[in-house]
N, C-alpha and C positions, 0 to 999 in steps of 0.2 A: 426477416433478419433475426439473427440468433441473440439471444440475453441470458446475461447471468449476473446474479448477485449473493456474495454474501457478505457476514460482517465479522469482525477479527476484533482480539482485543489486544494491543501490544502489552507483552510482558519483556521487554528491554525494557534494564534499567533506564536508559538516558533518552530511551523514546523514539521518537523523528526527527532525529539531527540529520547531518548533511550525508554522513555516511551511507544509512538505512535509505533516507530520501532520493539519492544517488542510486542506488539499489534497484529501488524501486521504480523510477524512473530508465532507467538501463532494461530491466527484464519489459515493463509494460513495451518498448519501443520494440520490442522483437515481435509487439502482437500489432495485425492491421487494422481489430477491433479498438474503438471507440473506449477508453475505460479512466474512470472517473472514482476520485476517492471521497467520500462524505465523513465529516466527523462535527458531530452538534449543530447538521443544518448548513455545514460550509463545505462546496460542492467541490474541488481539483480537478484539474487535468493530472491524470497520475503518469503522464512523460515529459510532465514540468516538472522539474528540483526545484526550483522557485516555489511555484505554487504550494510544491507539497510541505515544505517550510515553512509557511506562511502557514501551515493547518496549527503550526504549534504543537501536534499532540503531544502529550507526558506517557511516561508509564501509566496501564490504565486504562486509556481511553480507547474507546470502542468503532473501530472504522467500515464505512461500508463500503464496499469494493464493489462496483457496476460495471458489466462492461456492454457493449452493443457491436456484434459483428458476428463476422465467419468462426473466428476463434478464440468468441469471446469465454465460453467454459474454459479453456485453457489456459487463458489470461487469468481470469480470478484465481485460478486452480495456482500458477506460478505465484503471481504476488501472496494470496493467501500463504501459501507455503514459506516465503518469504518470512510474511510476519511471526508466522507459529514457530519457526526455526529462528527466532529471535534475529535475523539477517547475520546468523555466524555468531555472534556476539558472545563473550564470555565474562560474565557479569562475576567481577569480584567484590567481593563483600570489604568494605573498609574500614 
């Protein structure tokens, strides 16, 4: 069985709010692999919106994205892409 990991570091201002976590939850569901998000030790389901709310992250913090399966490279490779593309976000300065 196929595995992949890496680790991301959000630069959205406002972080893992419901929108991004939404997001994120939506693309991981299109994958059959297993994929899990880690931040400081606390493990998600990343095709829970719950759970991944519950990570709290802030701008900052550094996430590890794991996945286990058939397409699982794929999976990281979306969400990763995700985070680095700040999830569309257009962060204005106030």
């Amino acid at each position: 069985m196929a595995h992949a990991e890496t680790t991301v570091t959000l630069t959205n201002k406002m972080g893992l709010h419901a929108r991004p976590s939404t997001q994120i939850a939506t693309t991981a569901s299109r994958f059959s692999s297993e994929i899990q998000i880690t931040k400081d030790g606390q493990v998600v389901d990343a095709k829970s919106v719950l759970e991944l709310l519950m990570l709290a992250a802030e701008c900052g913090s550094d996430l590890v994205i794991e996945a286990t399966g058939g397409d699982a490279k794929a999976a990281v490779a979306a969400i990763a892409e995700l985070v680095t593309g700040r999830f569309g976000e257009l962060d204005v300065d106030a």
